[in-house]
N, C-alpha and C positions, 0 to 999 in steps of 0.2 A: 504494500500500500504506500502513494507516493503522499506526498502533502507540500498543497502549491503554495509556496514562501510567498507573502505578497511583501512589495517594499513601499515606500514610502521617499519617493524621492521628490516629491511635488512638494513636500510638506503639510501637507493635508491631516489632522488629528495630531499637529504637536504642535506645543505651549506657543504661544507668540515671542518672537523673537528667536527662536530657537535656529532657524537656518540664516539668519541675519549673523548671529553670534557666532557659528560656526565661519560663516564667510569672512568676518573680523579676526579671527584666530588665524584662518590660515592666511589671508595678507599680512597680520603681524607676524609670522611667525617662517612666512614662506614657503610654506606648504601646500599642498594637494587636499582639498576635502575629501571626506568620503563622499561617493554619490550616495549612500542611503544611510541614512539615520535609522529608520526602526526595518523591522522586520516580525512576519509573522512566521512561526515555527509550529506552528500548528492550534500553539493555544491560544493567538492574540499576540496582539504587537510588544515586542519588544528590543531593547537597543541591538541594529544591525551588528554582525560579526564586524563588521569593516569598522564601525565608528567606533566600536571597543578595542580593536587595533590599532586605531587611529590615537586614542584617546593614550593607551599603552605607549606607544612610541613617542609623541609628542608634547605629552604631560598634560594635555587639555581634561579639566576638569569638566564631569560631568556636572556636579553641582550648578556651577556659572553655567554652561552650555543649557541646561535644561531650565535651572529657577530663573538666572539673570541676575542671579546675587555674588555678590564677590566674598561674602563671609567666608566661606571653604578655604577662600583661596588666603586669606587675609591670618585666618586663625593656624595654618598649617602654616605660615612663614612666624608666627609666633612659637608657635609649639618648636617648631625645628632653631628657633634663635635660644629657648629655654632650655637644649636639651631634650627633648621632646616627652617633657613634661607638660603636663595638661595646666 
């Protein structure tokens, strides 16, 4: 039994902002985006193999990429300046 992977490369059913932010990441960073952000694997969408690739290699936070919040990113250069103490 096969199961047809839909992607989501329109953007369609994710957060606002989200492939704007993605497109701001890799201008800054001079990169390739991924073409698909989510994917379905049978049970419903979830983040594409590529953009967890993506994300893996190039350090891009899903936090910002998804909420639009820089807290993640903000509290993890704390923690790593403390020692990575909370």
């Amino acid at each position: 039994m096969t199961t047809e992977k839909r992607a989501s490369a329109t953007g369609v059913g994710l957060p606002t902002g989200v492939k704007e932010r993605l497109s701001q990441f890799a201008a800054w960073t001079g990169t390739k985006p991924p073409s698909r952000v989510t994917e379905d694997q049978g049970d419903g969408l979830t983040f594409s193999t590529e953009l967890l690739d993506f994300a893996n290699d190039t350090g891009l936070s899903l936090d910002w990429l998804w909420l639009g919040t820089p807290r993640s990113l903000i509290l993890g250069a704390f923690r790593a300046a403390q020692g990575g103490r909370a």
